[in-house]
C-alpha positions, 0 to 999 in steps of 0.5 A: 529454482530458488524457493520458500520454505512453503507447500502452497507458495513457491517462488520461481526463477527463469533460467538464462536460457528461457528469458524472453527475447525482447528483453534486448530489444526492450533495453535498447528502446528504454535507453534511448527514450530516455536519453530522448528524455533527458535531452529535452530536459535539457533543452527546455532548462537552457531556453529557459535561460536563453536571454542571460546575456554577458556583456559581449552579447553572449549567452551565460549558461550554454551547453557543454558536451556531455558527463560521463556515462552511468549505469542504472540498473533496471529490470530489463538490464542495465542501461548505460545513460549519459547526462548533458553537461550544462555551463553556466558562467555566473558566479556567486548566488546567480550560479545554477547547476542542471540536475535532471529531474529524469535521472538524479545525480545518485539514482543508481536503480529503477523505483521497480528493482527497490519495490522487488527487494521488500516483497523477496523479503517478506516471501522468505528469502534472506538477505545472503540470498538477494543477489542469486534471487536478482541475479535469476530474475534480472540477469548477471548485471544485478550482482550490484545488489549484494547482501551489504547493499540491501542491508543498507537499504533496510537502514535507510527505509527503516529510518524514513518510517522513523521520520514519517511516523513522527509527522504532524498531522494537524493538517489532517481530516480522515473521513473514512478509515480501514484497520486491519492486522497483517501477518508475515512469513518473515524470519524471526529471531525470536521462535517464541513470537515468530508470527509477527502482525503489522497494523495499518491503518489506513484513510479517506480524506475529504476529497476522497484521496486514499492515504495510508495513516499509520504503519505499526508492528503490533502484538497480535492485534491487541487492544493495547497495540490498536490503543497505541496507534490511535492515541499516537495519531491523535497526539500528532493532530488527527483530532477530528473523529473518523465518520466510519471505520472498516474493520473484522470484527474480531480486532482489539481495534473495535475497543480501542476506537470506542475509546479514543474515537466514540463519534465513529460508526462500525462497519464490519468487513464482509470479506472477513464476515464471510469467510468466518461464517463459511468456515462454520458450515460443510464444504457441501454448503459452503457456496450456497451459503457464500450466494446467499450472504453475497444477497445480503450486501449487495441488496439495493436498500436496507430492507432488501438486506434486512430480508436477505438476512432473516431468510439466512437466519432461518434456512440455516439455523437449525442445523448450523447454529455457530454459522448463523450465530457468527453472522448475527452477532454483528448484524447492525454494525454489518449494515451500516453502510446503508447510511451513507452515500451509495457511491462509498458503498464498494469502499466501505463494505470491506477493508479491501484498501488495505487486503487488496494491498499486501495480497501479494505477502500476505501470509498464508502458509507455514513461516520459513526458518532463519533468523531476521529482524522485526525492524526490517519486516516493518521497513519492508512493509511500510516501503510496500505500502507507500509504493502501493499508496501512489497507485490508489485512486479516489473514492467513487462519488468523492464530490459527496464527502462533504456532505457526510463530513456536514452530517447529511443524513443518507437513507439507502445510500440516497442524500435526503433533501431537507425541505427549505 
């Protein structure tokens, strides 16, 4: 067993003796599909070349047996994978090299094995300890993957967030954003400012792709390191106001995007809404309570939502005024969502995009002990979240986004036909 130092969050490992019996048969298979694979691969780039003819009538680029084998470590094992030897006679300019676009000349571990090291680190476990944790999960074959190699990993994932935090983005229109602070149990070096937050910022571009905008380490979640952010992606060319941004309500967030983007409407997270509100009340009220604001957000029209939200007001009031007064504090930025297509509306709501990302890491429990790095909890952070990036998916109703970006006016999520 190889677990954080937590009481709610262990990590478990198997033992060699309990490890699932088709792992073999899984191994086999993954290694003969690619070698599959890359043979068509192969194939398909000679035909491609097929009528390059010297002047003997032969062919220029031919086969030419096969490079050494190599292993690349995945997490069903090792598989040993051979890559098809291609010649090609021409010389100068006109010469080609085959490099298989299924297994790069230095691919040496599977996408999979470098998303698990990031999320090990932010769950407590030090970079000593890599090769016993990859050793438990994958298998004796993963003792590549020592101390050393994770540490240069980290260096290299820390300079590509270097990279990608500079870039331009002129070319850039977020129609929607989430903001939202994230703590980490990682191990600090510094026991004085041991939680450490990661702002991400994250966005809706006008045909509803979701992309991750900015990845910081921040001060808590201050105004000053919320300023800082906005007005460095401002500086790179994001100068367009966001129509909405999705946050909690308690985030310096809020002042710094009044200053840096005033056209942007507020839309409070009622994921976050809720559980402050419920965290005012008896645990005996808690899941009336939690039934009675889920009628809120989810009424068909404003009016409905409106209702919703008096009734609450009123049965709850009287003898749970800090409930009730969280809840109103932020009533007209809670129902802003009304405004906009009804399709956006399961997106818009919550800062789910970004929550629903770091679920897995997100601190919920004590910090572990020992010494780490703030650089390399960034890296790890900023190396999850782009894996995660590839899997989001569009917005429901994306076909609608230029219509809000025109300023169509939506009245309960309905578009309002302009009489011509």
């Amino acid at each position: 067993m190889f677990e954080t130092k937590s009481t709610t969050d262990v990590i478990t490992f198997p033992s060699d003796e309990a490890r699932d019996m088709l792992t073999p048969i899984l191994r086999e298979g993954a290694q003969k599909m690619l070698a599959t694979a890359i043979e068509l691969e192969a194939q398909a780039w000679l035909e491609e070349r097929a009528t390059l003819l010297a002047e003997n009538g032969r062919r220029l680029v031919v086969r030419n047996g096969h490079q050494p084998a190599r292993s690349i470590q995945t997490a069903v094992g090792d598989i040993e994978l051979v890559r098809p030897r291609i010649h090609d006679r021409r010389t100068g300019d006109e010469h080609e090299v085959f490099h298989s676009k299924i297994l790069p000349p230095y691919l040496r571990r599977a996408k999979a094995i470098e998303e698990l090291i990031p999320w090990l680190y932010l769950k407590g476990i030090s970079t000593g300890g890599f090769a016993e944790a990859l050793q438990s999960l994958l298998g004796s074959n993963a003792a590549g993957l020592s101390a050393t190699t994770v540490t240069r990993l980290i260096r290299t994932w820390q300079d590509e967030h270097a990279e990608w935090s500079a870039r331009s983005l002129a070319d850039k229109q977020y129609v929607y954003v989430w903001a939202d602070g994230i703590y980490f149990n990682v191990r600090l070096e510094d026991e004085a400012n041991a939680k450490q937050c990661i702002l991400v910022l994250m966005g809706s571009t006008a045909d509803g792709k979701k992309e991750l905008i900015a990845v910081l380490d921040g001060f808590r979640e201050s105004e000053q390191s919320w300023t800082e952010l906005l007005q460095d992606v401002k500086r790179r060319g994001l100068t367009v106001d966001p129509k909405l941004a999705t946050a909690d309500g308690a985030l310096g967030f809020w002042v710094a995007a009044r200053k840096v983007w005033p056209a942007t409407r507020e839309q409070r997270c009622w994921v976050h809404k809720t559980a402050n509100v419920l965290a005012k009340l008896p645990k005996s009220m808690q899941a009336k309570a939690k039934a009675r604001l889920h009628d809120i957000w989810q009424a068909e029209t404003r009016e409905s939502a409106e209702h919703a939200f008096d009734s609450f007001v009123e049965d709850f009031g009287v003898k749970y005024p800090k409930a009730v007064e969280c809840l109103t504090k932020d009533r007209d930025v809670l129902l802003t969502f009304y405004d906009f297509p009804a399709e956006h509306w399961k997106h818009l709501r919550t800062t789910n995009p970004v929550e629903s990302t770091f679920a897995t890491v997100r601190l919920r429990h004590r910090r572990t002990k020992g010494n780490g790095s703030r650089a390399a909890c960034l890296a790890m952070v900023f190396r999850l979240a782009q894996s995660a990036e590839k899997r989001w998916r569009r917005l429901n109703g994306h076909q609608l986004i230029p219509d809000v970006i025109r300023g169509v006016r939506f009245i309960d999520g309905i578009k309002l036909e302009v009489a011509a």
